[in-house]
N, C-alpha and C positions, 0 to 999 in steps of 0.2 A: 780745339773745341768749336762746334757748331755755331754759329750765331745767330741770335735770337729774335727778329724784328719784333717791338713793342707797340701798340698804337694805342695812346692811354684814351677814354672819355669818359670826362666830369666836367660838371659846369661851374667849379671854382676854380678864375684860372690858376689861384698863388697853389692851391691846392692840385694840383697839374702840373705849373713850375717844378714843386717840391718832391714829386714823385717821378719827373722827368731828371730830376739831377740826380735821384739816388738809384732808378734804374743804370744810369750813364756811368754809374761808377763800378756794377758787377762785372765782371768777367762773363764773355758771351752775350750780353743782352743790347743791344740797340734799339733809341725808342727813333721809331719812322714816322709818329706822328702825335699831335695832340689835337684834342677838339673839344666841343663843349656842349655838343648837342647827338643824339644818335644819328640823324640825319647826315648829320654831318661826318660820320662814323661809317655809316653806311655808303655816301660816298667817296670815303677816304680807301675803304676797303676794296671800292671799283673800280679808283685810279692805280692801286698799287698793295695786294693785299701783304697783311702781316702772318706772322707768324701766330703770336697770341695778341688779343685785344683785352684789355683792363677798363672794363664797365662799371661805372656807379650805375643803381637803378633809378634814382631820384633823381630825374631828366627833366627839361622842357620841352614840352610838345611829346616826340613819343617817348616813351617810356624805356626803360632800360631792358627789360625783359624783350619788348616789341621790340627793341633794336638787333638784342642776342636775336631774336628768331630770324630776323630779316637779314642778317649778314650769314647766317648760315645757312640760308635757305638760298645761297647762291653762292656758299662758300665752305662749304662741309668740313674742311680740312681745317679752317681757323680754330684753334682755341679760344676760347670766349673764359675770361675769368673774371667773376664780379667781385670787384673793392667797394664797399659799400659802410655807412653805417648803421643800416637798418640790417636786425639779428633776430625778424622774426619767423616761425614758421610759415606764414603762406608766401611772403617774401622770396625765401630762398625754395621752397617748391616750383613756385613760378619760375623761377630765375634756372632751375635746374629742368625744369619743363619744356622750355625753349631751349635747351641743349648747353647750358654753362654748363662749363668743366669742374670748375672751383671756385669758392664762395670764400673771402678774406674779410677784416673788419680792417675797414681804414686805421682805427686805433693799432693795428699789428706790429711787434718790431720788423726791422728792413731787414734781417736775415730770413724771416717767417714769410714776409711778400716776398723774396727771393727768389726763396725754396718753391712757393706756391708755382710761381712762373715758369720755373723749369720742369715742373713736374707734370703741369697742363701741357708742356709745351712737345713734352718726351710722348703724349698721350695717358697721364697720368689724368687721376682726380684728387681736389683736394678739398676735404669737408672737416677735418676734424672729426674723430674718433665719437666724442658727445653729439655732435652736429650731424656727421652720418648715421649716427642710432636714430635721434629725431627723426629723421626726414625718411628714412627707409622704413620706418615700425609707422607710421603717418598713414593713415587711413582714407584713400581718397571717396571724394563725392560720391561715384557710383561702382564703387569696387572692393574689391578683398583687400587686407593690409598688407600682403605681398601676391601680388601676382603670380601666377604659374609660369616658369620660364621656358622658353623652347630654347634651341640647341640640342634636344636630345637628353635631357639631362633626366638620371635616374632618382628615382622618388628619395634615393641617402641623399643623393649631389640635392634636391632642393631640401633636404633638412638644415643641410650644412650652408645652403646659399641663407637660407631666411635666420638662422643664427647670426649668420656674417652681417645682416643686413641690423643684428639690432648692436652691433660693436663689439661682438663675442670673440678672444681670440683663441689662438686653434688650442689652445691649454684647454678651455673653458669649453668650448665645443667636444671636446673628446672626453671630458668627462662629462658633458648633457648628455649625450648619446653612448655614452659605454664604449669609446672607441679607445686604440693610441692616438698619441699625438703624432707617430709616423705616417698614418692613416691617413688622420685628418689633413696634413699635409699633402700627401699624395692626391686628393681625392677634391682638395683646392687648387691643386693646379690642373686637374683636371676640368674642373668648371671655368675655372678663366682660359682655356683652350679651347673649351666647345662654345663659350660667349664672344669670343675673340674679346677680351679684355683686359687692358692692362693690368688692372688690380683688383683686389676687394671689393673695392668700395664701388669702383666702374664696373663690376659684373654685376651687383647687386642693385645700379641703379637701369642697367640692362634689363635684368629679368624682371624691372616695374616700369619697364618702357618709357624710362625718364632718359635712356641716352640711347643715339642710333645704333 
């Protein structure tokens, strides 16, 4: 198995401790770092990047969202995944605007922030099924409530993206649209091949230009 560098930041240290010991206990994951500020995140990142970073957004000085953009704006390849306990819309839009992968509630059981970490880290997304319906049907400031996506994609391939986008799965999709669900199938993996995207939920935050 691969191993995982972790670099936690939140500015409670016991609450950093206590997620530094239960990272240390998975299989594949090593934490390379802890801090308590984004700054300090950011230069943790320049001395020695990680694999995925674990963001709260409720920071001192910058903010957790400004830190996500700032470490991947000289670090593309980092998974950024926000632990936080703030669960609300414009929160996690921000947070997924600046390129978080996956959004977790600190409240989470430790098999759920696990899972999360491997899954950011393989180039997965993790939103939660109810949480990526929100945030993908979410209507921004000056724009349509899904975007038009490029990749090439055929006027079915954006029926079936913007379904996908409100937590539709390929059962439900294929009878919205009068298809099979072989189809639908076929015709998903099609679109996560022309978005280059690992999943569902990463092509549909692709074609609303929430991820690069």
């Amino acid at each position: 198995m691969t191993n995982t560098n972790v670099l936690i930041v939140d500015d409670h240290p016991l609450f950093r401790s206590g997620l530094a010991g239960l990272i240390e206990t998975i299989p594949g994951l090593t934490v390379s770092g802890s801090v308590g500020t984004a700054e300090e995140a950011v230069a943790a990142v320049t001395a020695e990047p990680p694999d995925v970073v674990l963001m709260d957004l409720s920071l001192p000085g910058l903010s957790g969202v400004e830190g996500t953009r700032a470490i991947l704006a000289s670090h593309p390849r980092i998974a950024v995944l926000v632990i936080t306990m703030v669960d609300d819309d414009d929160s996690v839009f921000a947070a997924v605007s600046a390129g978080a992968r996956g959004y977790v509630l600190k409240g989470a059981p430790a098999a759920e922030i696990a899972a999360a970490i491997h899954t950011v880290a393989a180039g997965g997304a993790v939103f939660g099924a109810e949480l990526a319906g929100r945030l993908l049907t979410r209507r921004p400031p000056d724009g349509p409530a899904v975007a038009t996506p490029g990749g090439g994609l055929t006027p079915r391939e954006v029926e079936i993206l913007t379904l996908i986008g409100t937590g539709a799965s390929n059962h439900q999709i294929a009878r919205s649209l009068g298809l099979s669900v072989k189809t639908v199938q076929n015709r998903v993996s099609r679109i996560l091949d022309k978005l280059h995207a690992a999943d569902r939920t990463s092509a549909a935050l692709k074609a609303r230009g929430l991820q690069p």
